[in-house]
Structure formats: C-alpha cells, structure tokens
N, C-alpha and C positions, 0 to 999 in steps of 0.2 A: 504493500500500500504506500502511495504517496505521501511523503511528511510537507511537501508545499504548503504554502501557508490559504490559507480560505480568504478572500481579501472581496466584498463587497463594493458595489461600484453603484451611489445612488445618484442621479441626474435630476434635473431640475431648475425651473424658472428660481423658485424659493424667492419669492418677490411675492410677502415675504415669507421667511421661515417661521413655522409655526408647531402648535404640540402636536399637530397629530406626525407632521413630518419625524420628530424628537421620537415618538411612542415604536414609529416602524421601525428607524433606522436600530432602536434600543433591543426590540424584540425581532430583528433579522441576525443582531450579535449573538443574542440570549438562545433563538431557536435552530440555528445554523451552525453557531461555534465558532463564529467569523472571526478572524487573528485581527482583523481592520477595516471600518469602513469608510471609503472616501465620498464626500459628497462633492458633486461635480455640477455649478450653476452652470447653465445656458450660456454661449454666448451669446452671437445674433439667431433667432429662432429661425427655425426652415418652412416655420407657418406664417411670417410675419408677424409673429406675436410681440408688441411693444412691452419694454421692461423698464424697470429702476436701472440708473446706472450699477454697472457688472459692481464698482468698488464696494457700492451698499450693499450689496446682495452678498456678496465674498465677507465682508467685515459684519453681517447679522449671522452670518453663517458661523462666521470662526465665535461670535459672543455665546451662539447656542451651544458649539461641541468644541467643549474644552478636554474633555477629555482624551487620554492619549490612544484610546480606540476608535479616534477620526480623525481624517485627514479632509480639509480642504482644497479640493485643485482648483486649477486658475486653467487646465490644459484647455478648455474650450472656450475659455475666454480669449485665450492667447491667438489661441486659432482664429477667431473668428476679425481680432484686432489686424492681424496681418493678412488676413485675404480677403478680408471685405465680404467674405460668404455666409454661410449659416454654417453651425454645428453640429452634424451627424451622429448618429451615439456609434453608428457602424466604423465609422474613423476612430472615435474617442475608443470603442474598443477594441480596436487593432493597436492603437496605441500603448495602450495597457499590455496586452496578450504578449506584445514583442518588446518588452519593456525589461522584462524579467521572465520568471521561470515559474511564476505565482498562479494559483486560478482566481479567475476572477468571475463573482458572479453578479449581474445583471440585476436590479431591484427594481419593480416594474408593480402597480396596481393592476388590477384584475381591468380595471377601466384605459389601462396604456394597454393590456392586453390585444382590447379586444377591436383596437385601431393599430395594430401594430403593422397586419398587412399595407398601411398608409405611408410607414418610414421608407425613406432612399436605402434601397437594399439591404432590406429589412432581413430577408431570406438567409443574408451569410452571416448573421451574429450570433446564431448558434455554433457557428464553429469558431466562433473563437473566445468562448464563455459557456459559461452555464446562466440559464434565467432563473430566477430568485421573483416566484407571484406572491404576492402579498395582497390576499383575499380577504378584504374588511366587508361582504356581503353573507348572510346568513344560509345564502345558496351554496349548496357544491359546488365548483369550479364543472364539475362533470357531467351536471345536470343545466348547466346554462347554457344559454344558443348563441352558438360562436358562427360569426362566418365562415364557410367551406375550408377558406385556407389557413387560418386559426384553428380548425379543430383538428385539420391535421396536422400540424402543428404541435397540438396538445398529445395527440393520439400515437406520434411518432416519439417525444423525445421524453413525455413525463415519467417521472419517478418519485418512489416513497423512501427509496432509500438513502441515506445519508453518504453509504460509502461510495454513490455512484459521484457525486460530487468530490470526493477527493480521491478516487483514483483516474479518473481522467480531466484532462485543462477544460474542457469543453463540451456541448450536445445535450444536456437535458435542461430539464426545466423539473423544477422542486418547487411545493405552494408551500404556504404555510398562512394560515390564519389568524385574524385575530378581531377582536371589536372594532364596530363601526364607530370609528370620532367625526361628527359632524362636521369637521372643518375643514375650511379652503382659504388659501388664497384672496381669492377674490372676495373672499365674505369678509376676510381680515380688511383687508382696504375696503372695503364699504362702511365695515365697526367705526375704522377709522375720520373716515369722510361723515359719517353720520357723530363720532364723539362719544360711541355707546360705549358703556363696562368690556373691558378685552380680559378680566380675568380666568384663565383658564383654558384661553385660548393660545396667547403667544407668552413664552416668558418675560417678565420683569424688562429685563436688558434689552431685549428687544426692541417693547413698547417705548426704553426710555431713547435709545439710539432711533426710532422712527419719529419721535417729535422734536430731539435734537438737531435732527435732521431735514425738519418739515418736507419729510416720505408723503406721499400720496395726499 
C-alpha cells in the first residue's frame, strides 16, 4: 500500500468564506484522513462570474484556516493574473498531480457534481485525482437523477472503500456525507447588504475584515 500522503484540493469563488465552507473542509480531514487540505480561490471565473478582488478572498481565507492542516494557494490566481484567461480546475489539477508524488483529491458538492459535465475537459480529471463528493442532501447520491454522463460517471469510478484512494494517485470518486448548513455565499453578501445578524454564519474575523474593508 501507498504511504503518499492524502492531500485535498478544495476550489472556490469563497467571496466570501463562510461556516459551512469551515464545517466540509473540517469533516473531509476528519472523514478521509486527509494529511492536508489546500483551499484554492478562483481566479478569473470560466463562467464570467464577477468576484471580490483575489487579495480579499486569499486574506479571509488564510483569517478562517489557521491551522497547519490548510494550505492557501494563490496557483489560480497566479494563472489567471498572467494570461488574462479563466481558471480550469483541469489545469489547477495537473498542476498539482505533477507537482509531487502526493494524491490529491478533488472536493466537489453533490451540486458541482451534477454540472460537472459543463467544465473545459471535465472528462480527464479523473485521471489525474480522485473526486472527494460531499453530499449535504438527505438523498442517496444513488438514488438521484444524474445526467447520462454523470451517472456514468458515478457508475464507472465510485467506491466505498478507503484503501482504493491511497493505493492508487487517481480514478475514483468516494462521497461522504454530512448535514445540510443552509448557507451560501451569496446569502452572506445579501446578510450583509441588508445589515442582518451574521452570527453563525461567517466567523468573527471574517465579519470584522469584510466591514474593515467595506466588502460588498
């Protein structure tokens, strides 16, 4: 069996970072075993999605995961500052995979699942990772209606087993579950725009760097 290390790769606008973001990244280390996981904002989106400057986003990031089981990258920001393009997660993970000798797995909601056939060559980032679903829905994963090419998808590479992920770098897909936290994003900057109570929702430091900052 492989001693590489298990090394999670969670992506994201994080515009801004908030608890439920904290509660997966917490319980994909807890449920998986994960040696480290890096959160990696967006650069320029591939959907035209408008964001916070990358600086805010990277610095509410690093205020949430102090701890030394997370790493912040800047690699898709970097990317996207020097070509002017959008950020791929298929690039971001070849970048990783060839990086070192690590497995790296993929952190992805049951809702990035099931638009996944929509990514720029979406098809090859099984081989070069493993996907990590993180099902905050009370449904099976098995019992949900996937489009054709999602469920084979599911049908071809899923597994229950833990050691299939650390003996090979790459090709399956492992769920894991857990509670639905009603939050987004976008409700966060509405909280905000409307002045409502955010307790519970984003940490402390957060809240205090997003009005320091007059964010949103």
């Amino acid at each position: 069996m492989s001693t590489k290390k298990l090394i999670g790769l969670y992506g994201g606008a994080f515009d801004p970072v908030h608890n439920a973001h904290i509660e997966i990244a917490k319980n994909c280390i807890n449920e998986v075993g994960l040696a480290k996981l890096i959160l990696i904002p967006t650069g320029r989106s591939s959907f035209n999605k408008e964001m916070s400057p990358a600086m805010d986003r990277m610095a509410m990031l690093k205020l949430a995961f102090t701890s030394s089981s997370y790493e912040v990258s800047s690699v898709e920001i970097k990317h996207s500052e020097k070509s002017k393009n959008p950020s791929y997660t298929i690039e971001t993970i070849k970048y990783f995979f060839g990086r070192d000798k690590n497995t790296y797995l993929l952190i992805i909601g049951t809702d990035a699942l099931a638009n996944m056939s929509d990514w720029y060559n979406w098809q090859e980032i099984i081989n070069y990772c493993h996907i990590l679903v993180v099902n905050r829905s009370e449904m099976s994963v098995f019992t949900q209606i996937w489009n054709p090419k999602i469920t084979k998808l599911i049908k071809d590479h899923s597994t229950t087993q833990l050691k299939d992920l650390q003996c090979k770098r790459a090709g399956s897909l492992y769920f894991i579950s857990m509670p639905m936290i009603d939050i987004s994003s976008s409700i966060v900057r509405q909280y905000i725009k409307n002045k409502k109570n955010l307790d519970g929702i984003i940490p402390f430091q957060i809240e205090k760097y997003i009005l320091e900052n007059l964010l949103y």
